[in-house]
C-alpha positions in Angstrom: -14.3 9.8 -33.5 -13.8 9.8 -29.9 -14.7 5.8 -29.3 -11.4 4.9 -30.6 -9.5 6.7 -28.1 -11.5 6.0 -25.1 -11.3 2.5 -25.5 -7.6 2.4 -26.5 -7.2 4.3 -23.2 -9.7 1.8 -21.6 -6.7 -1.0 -23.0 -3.7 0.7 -21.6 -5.3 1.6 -17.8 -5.9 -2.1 -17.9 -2.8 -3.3 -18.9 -0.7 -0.9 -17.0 -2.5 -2.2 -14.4 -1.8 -6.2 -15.1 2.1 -5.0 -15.7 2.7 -2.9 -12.3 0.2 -5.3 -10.3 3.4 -6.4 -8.9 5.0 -2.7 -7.9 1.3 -2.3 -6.0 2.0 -5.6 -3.6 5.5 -4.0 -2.8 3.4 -0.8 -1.4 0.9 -2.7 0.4 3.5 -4.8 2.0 5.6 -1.5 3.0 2.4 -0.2 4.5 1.7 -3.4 6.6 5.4 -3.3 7.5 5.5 0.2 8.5 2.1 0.1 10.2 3.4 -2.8 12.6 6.5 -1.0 12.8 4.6 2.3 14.5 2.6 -0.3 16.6 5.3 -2.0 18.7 6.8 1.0 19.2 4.1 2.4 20.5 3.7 -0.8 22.9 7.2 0.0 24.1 6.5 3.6 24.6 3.4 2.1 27.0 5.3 -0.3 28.4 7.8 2.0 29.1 5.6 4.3 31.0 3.4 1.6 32.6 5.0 1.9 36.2 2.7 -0.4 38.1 3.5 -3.6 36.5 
């Protein structure tokens, strides 16, 4: 009674995850971007305040 549905559900997680696999890379990317995005500005911020060079 219940094996059908679990498995049916089993079916759909891994398709959903084949369709959107795409919609995952786009996050990831946006992550690496925003990451090095916070990092040079940071390194400007230092540089910035780095008065003996």
């Amino acid at each position: 009674m219940f094996t059908t549905p679990f498995f049916w559900g089993i079916g759909l997680t891994f398709h959903g995850l084949y369709v959107f696999q795409d919609r995952f890379r786009f996050f990831k990317n946006w992550e690496e971007r925003k990451i090095r995005e916070y990092m040079e500005k940071d390194e400007e911020e230092m540089n910035k305040t780095n008065t003996w060079d």
